[in-house]
C-alpha positions as a Markdown table, in Angstrom:
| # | Residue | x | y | z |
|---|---|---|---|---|
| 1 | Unk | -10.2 | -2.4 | -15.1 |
| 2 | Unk | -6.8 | -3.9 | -15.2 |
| 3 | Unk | -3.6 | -1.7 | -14.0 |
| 4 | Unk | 0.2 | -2.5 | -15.7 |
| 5 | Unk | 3.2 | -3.3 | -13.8 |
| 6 | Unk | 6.7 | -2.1 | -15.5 |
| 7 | Unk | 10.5 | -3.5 | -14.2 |
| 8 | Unk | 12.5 | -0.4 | -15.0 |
| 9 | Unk | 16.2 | 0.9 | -14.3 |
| 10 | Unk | 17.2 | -3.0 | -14.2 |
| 11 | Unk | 20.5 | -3.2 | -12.7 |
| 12 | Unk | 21.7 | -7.3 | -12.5 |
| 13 | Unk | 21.8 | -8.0 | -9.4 |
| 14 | Unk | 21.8 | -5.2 | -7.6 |
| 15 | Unk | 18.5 | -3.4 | -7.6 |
| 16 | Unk | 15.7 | -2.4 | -10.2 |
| 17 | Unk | 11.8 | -0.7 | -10.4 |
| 18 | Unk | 8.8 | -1.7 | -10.4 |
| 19 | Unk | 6.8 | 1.0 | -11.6 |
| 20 | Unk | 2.9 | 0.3 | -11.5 |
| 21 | Unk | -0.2 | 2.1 | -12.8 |
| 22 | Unk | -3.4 | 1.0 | -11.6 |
| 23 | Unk | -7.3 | 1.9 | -12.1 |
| 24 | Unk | -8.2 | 5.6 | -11.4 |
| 25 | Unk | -5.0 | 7.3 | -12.2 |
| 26 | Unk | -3.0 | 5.7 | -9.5 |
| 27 | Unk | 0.3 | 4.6 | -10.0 |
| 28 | Unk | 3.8 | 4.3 | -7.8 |
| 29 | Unk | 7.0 | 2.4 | -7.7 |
| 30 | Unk | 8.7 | 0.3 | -5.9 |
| 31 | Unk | 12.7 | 0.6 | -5.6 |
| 32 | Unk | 14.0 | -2.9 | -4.8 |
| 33 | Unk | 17.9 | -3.5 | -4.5 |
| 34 | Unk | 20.0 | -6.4 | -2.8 |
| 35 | Unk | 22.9 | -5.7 | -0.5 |
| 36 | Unk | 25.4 | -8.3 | 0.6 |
| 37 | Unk | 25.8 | -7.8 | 4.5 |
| 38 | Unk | 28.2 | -10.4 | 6.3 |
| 39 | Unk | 27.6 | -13.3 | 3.7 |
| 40 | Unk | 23.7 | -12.6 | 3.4 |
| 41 | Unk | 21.4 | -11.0 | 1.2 |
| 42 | Unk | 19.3 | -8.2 | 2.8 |
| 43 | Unk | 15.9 | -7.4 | 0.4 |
| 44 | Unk | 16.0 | -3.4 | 0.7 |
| 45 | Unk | 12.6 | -1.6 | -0.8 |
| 46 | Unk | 11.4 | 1.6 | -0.8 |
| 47 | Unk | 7.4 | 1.9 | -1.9 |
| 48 | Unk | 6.1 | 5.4 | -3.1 |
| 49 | Unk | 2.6 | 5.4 | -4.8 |
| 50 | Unk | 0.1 | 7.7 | -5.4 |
| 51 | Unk | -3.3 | 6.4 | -4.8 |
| 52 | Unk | -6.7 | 7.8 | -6.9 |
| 53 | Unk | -10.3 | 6.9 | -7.4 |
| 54 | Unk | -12.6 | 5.0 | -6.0 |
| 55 | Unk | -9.5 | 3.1 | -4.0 |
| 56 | Unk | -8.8 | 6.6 | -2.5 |
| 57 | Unk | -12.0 | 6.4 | -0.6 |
| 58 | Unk | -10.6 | 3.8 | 1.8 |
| 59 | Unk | -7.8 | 5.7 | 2.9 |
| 60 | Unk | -4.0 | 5.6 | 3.4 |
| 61 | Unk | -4.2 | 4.3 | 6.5 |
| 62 | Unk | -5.4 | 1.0 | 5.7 |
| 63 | Unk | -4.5 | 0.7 | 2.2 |
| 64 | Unk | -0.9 | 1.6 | 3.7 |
| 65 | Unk | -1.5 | -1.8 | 7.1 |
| 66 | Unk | -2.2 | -3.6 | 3.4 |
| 67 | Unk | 0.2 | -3.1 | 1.2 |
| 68 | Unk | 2.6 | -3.9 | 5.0 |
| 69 | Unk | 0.8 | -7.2 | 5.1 |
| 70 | Unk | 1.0 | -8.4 | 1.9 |
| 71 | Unk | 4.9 | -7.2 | 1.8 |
| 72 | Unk | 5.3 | -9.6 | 4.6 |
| 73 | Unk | 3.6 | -12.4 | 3.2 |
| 74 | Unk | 5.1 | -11.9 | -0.4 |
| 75 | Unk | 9.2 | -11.9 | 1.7 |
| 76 | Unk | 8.1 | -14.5 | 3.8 |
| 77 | Unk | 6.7 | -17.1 | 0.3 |
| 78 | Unk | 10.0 | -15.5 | -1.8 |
| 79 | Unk | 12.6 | -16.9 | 1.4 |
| 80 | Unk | 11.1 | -20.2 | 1.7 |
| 81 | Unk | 11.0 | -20.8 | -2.1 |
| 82 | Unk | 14.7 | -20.0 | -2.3 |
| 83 | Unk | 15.5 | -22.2 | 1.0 |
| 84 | Unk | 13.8 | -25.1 | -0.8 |
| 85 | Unk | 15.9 | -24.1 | -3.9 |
| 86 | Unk | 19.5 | -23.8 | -2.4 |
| 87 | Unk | 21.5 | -26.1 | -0.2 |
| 88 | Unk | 24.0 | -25.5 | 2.3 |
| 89 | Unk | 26.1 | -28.6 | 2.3 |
């Protein structure tokens, strides 16, 4: 069973939501929105989901040391690929 992932309340380029459904009745959003802070862009997000079904079973606490992981991997990919992408000559 596939889930469907929505960008909602789009706000160029400040912030949006992405608002996800998943299998099992689950679903969430995640509130994303840039801030400029002393010439840098600081990646703000705020994740609330609601998690039912058979991925219930495994419980918050690791599904939440998860979703932290893969946050982490997913900010660390994003920065690189925008390093390679802008120069500060």
């Amino acid at each position: 069973m596939r889930g469907a992932l929505q960008v909602r309340d789009l706000d160029i380029p400040a912030s949006y939501v992405l608002a996800f459904e998943g299998p099992g009745g689950s679903k969430g959003a995640g509130h994303i929105s840039l801030v400029e802070e002393g010439g840098q862009t600081r990646v703000r997000y705020v994740l609330e989901a609601r998690i039912r079904g058979p991925l219930s079973l495994v419980g918050s606490t690791l599904i939440e040391a998860v979703s932290a992981i893969l946050i982490k991997i997913f900010l660390s990919s994003f920065e690189a690929r925008l390093r390679s992408l802008v120069s500060y000559d």
